[in-house]
N, C-alpha and C positions, 0 to 999 in steps of 0.2 A: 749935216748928214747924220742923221740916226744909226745907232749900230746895229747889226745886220739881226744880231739877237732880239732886236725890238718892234723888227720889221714883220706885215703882216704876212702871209703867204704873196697875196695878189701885189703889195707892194714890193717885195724882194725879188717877185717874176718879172716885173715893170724894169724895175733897176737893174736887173741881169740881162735883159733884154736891149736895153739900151747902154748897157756896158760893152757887150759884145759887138754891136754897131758901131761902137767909138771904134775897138778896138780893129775891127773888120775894117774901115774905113781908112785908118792909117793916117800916116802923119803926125805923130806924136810923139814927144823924146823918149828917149830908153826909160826914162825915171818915170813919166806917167804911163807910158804903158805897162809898165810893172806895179807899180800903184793901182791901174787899170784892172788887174790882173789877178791881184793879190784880192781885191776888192768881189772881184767877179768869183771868186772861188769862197768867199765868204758867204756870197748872196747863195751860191748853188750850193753850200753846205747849206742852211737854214730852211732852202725850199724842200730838200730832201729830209732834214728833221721832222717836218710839217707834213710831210706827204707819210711819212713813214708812223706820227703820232694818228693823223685820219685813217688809217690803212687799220693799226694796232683797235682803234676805237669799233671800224667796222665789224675788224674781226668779233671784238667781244660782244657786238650787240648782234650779232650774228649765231643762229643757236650752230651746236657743233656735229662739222659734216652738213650742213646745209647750206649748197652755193644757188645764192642771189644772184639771174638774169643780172645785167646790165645792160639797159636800155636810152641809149641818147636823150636828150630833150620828156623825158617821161617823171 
């Protein structure tokens, strides 16, 4: 398992996603569910790093005061 720093955005969202599942689904000892846990808070720190460095980027290529429609599928 790669650490969480090394992970790409779409990979860390993959692995949070299916952490949460484990953990939603139940059944698992106190020790991995906490391993579980601790793990899934790593993944949602690093998607939020990533989203917060895309965000930073948009802004700078963005001239200033000028807000960009966002348009689905476009």
């Amino acid at each position: 398992m790669k650490p969480a720093e090394e992970l790409t955005f779409e990979e860390a969202f993959a692995e949070l996603e299916e952490t949460v599942r484990r953990l939603e689904a139940g059944g698992l000892t106190l020790e991995k569910s906490l391993a579980l846990y601790e793990r899934g808070q790593a993944l949602a720190a690093r998607c939020t790093a990533l989203l917060d460095q895309a965000e930073l980027k948009v802004r700078q290529l963005t001239p200033e005061g000028e807000e960009i429609p966002f348009e689905p599928g476009a």
